[in-house]
C-alpha positions in Angstrom: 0.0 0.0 0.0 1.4 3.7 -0.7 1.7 5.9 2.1 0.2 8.9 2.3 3.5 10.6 2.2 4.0 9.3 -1.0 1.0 10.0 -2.5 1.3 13.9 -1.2 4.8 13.6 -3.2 3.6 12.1 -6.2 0.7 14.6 -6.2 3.5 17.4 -5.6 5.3 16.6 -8.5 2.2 16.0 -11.3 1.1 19.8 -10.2 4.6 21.2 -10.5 5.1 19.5 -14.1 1.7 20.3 -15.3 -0.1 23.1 -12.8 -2.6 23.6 -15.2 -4.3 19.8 -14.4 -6.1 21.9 -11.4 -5.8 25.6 -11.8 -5.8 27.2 -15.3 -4.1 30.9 -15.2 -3.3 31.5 -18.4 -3.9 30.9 -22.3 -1.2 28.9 -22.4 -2.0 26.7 -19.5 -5.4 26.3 -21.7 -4.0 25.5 -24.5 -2.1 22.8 -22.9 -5.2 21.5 -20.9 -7.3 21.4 -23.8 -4.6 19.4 -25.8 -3.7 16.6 -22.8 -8.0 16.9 -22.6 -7.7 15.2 -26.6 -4.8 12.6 -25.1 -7.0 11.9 -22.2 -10.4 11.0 -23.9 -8.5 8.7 -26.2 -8.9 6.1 -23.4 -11.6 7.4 -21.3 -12.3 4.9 -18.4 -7.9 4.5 -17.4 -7.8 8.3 -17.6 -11.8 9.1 -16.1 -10.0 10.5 -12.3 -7.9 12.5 -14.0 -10.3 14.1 -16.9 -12.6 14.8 -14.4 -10.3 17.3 -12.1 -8.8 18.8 -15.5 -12.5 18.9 -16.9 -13.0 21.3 -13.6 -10.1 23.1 -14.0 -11.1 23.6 -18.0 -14.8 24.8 -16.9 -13.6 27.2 -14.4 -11.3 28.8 -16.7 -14.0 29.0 -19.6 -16.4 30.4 -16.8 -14.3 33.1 -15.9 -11.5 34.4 -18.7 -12.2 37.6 -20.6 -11.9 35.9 -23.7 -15.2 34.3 -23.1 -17.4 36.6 -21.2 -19.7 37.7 -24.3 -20.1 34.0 -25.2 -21.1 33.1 -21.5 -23.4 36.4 -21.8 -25.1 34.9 -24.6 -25.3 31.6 -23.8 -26.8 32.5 -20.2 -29.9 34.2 -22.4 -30.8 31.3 -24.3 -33.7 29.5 -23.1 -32.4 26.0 -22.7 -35.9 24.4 -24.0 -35.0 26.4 -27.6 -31.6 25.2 -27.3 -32.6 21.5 -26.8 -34.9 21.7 -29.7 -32.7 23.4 -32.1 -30.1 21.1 -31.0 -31.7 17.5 -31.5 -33.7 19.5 -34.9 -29.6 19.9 -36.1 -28.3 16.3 -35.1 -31.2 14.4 -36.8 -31.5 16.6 -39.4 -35.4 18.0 -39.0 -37.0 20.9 -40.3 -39.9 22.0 -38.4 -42.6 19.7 -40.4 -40.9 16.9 -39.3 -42.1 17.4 -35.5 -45.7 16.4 -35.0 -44.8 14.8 -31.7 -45.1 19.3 -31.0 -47.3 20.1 -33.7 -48.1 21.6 -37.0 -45.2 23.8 -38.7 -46.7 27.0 -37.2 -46.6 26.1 -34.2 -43.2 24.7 -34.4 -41.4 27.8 -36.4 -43.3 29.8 -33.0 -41.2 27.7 -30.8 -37.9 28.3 -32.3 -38.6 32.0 -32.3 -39.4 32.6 -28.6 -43.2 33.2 -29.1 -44.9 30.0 -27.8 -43.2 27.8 -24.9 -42.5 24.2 -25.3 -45.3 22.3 -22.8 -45.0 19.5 -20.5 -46.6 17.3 -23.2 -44.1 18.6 -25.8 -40.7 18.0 -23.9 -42.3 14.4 -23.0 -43.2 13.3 -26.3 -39.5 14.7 -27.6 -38.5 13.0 -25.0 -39.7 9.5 -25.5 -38.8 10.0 -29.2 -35.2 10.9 -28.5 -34.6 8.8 -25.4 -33.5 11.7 -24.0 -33.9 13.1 -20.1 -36.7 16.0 -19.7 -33.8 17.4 -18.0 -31.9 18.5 -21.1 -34.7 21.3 -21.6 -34.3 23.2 -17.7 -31.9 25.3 -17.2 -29.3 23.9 -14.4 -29.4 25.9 -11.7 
C-alpha cells in the first residue's frame, strides 16, 4: 500500500510539471489543458480520475477568462428548451414539419422564435422520441 506521504509527493510533482491539471491561469496553460484533454479522452475509463479534475479546471477557466465573457453572456440568455430543440432539430437533421410529436409547422417555427413555450406534453413526447432526459430542456441551476 502507498503511504500517504508518498502519494502527497507524487501529487506534488504531477502539479509542478503540469499546474494547469487543477488551476488554469493562463492561455497557455489552456491550450495545454485542452490538448492533454484530446490525449486523455483517447482512453476514457484509465484516464476518467484524471479528466474529471482537468475537466473542472477547463470549466472554471471558460467560466471566468475575458476571452469568453460575451459567449457566457449569450449563452446564459438562451432558453435551454429552444436550445434542446434546435439542438436535437440539427443532429437528426429535421426541419420543423418533421415534428408532429409538437405540432403543426406553425406552431413549431413559433417555438424556435421565442413566441410560444414548449409544454410538459411537448418536452415528453420529444423526449420519449429521443430517449432523451426532460432534464436537457431546464436550465441547471
Amino acid at each position: 500500500m502507498t503511504s500517504h506521504a508518498a502519494i502527497k509527493e507524487m501529487a506534488a510533482a504531477l502539479f509542478r510539471e503540469a499546474r494547469y491539471i487543477s488551476h488554469i491561469s493562463s492561455d497557455s496553460d489552456y491550450a495545454a489543458a485542452l490538448e492533454l484533454m484530446d490525449e486523455l479522452i483517447e482512453d476514457y475509463d484509465a484516464q476518467k480520475p484524471l479528466i474529471e479534475v482537468l475537466g473542472a479546471a477547463i470549466e472554471r477557466w471558460e467560466n471566468s477568462a475575458p476571452e469568453f465573457e460575451q459567449f457566457n453572456t449569450a449563452v446564459a440568455g438562451l432558453d435551454p428548451a429552444i436550445s434542446t430543440l434546435r439542438l436535437l432539430m440539427e443532429q437528426h437533421g429535421l426541419g420543423v414539419a418533421d415534428l408532429p410529436d409538437i405540432g403543426s409547422k406553425s406552431l413549431v417555427s413559433r417555438i424556435l422564435r421565442g413566441e410560444r413555450s414548449l409544454t410538459r406534453n411537448h418536452i415528453d413526447a420529444l423526449c420519449q422520441r429521443f430517449g432523451i432526459s426532460p432534464a436537457l430542456f431546464f436550465r441547471k441551476v
